[in-house]
C-alpha positions in Angstrom: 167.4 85.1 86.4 165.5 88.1 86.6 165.2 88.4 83.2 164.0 85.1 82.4 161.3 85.0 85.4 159.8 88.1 83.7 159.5 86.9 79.9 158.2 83.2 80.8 155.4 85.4 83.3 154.9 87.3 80.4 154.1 84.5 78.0 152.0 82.8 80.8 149.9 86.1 81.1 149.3 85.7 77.3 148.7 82.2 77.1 145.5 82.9 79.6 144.2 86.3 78.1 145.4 88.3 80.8 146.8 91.7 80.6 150.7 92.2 79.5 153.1 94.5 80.7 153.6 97.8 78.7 157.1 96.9 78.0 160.0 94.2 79.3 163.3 95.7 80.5 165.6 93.0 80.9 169.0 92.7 82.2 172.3 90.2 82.0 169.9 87.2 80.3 171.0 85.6 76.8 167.4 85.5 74.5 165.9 82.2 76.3 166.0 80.6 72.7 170.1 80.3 72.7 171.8 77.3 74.1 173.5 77.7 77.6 177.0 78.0 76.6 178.3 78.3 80.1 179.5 75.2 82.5 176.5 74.7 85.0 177.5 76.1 88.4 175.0 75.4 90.6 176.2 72.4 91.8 179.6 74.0 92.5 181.2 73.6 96.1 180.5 76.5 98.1 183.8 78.2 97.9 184.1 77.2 93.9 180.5 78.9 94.0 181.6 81.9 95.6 184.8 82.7 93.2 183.1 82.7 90.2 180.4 85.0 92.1 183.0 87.1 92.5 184.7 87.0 89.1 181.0 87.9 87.6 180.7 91.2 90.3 179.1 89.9 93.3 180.3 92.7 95.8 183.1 91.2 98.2 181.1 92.8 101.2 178.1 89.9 100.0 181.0 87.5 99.6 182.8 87.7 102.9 179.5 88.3 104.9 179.7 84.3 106.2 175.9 85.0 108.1 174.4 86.2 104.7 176.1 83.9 102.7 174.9 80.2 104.8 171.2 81.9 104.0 171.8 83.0 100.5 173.6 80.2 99.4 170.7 77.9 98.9 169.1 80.6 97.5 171.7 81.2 94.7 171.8 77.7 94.1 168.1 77.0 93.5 168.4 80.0 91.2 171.1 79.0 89.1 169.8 75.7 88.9 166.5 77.4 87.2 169.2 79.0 84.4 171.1 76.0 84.1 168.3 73.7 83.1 165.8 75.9 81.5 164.3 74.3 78.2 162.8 77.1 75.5 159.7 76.3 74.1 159.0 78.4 70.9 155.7 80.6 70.9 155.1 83.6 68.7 157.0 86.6 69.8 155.7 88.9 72.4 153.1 92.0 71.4 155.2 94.7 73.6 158.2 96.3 72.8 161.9 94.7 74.9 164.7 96.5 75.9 168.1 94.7 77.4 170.9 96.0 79.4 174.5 93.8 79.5 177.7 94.6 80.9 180.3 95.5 78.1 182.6 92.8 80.2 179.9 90.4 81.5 181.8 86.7 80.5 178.6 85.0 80.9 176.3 87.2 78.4 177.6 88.9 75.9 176.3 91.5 73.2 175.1 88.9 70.6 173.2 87.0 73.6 171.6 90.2 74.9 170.9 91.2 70.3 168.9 88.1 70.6 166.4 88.7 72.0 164.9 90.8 69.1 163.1 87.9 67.5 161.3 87.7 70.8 159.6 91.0 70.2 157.4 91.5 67.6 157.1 95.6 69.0 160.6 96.2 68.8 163.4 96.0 70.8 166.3 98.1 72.1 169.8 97.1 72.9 172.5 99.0 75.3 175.5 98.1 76.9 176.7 99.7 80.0 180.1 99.5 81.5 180.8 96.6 84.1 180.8 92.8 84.2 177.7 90.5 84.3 176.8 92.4 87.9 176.8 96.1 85.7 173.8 97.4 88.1 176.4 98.2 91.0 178.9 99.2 88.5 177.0 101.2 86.5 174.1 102.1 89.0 173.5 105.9 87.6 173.8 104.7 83.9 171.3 102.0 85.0 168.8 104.6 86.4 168.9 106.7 83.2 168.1 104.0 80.9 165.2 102.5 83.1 163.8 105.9 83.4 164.5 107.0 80.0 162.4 103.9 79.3 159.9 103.8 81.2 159.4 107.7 80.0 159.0 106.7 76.4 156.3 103.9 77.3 152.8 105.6 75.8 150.1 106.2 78.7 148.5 103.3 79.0 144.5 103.2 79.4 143.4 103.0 82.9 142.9 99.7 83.8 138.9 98.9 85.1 138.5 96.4 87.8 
């Protein structure tokens, strides 16, 4: 969801002249213009909920923590609510350069999802994927590191900003 909250903030930023961020890393998001393919889970019975959680890589430590999961739940819920029923609305594409990470065995977003989002990127836009399902960032935690700092490395020094 991650993903999404950062490109619609993005375009919000832009819509009222407002300063944009250098560069968008995103992570396990199909390009908002696609259709959902995916059932809607959010309104899944707790223990339903919690399986496919696990089948995507939510750590079984999360999972069996009962405590964590009564607050989390709602949490989740509201949050995959947001995914399930988000409506794109086209604008032009964005004037900084994208880059998205997937996991090579994420059931949810695949490669083409993540290729997608190039027409939302007028500055270009990089593609990897990393090894893991759709939770790759605990999978793949050191490969993860390296291509956010590799990243944010290449991003030009921006101007200082005057208040």
């Amino acid at each position: 969801m991650g993903a999404l909250v950062c490109f619609e903030l993005t375009r919000q930023l832009r819509r009222h002249n407002e300063r944009l961020p250098e560069h968008l890393l995103l992570s396990a998001f199909r390009a908002p213009h696609l259709p959902n393919p995916n059932i809607r889970i959010h309104h899944l019975p707790d223990e339903v909920l919690k399986t496919v959680l696990a089948k995507e890589g939510t750590p079984r430590e999360i999972l069996g923590n009962e405590d964590l999961m009564r607050l989390m739940l709602p949490v989740l819920r509201a949050d995959l609510e947001v995914c399930d029923t988000y409506t794109y609305l086209p604008e032009p594409p964005l004037p900084i350069p994208l880059t998205t990470l997937g996991g090579r065995h994420d059931v949810r977003v695949g490669p083409e999802d993540l290729h997608a989002w190039n027409i939302h990127a007028r500055s270009g836009h990089e593609h990897h994927m990393l090894p893991g399902s759709h939770m790759f960032i605990h999978e793949s935690r050191d490969l993860v590191l390296t291509q956010v700092a590799s990243t944010i490395t290449s991003i030009p020094q921006a101007e200082e900003m005057t208040v």
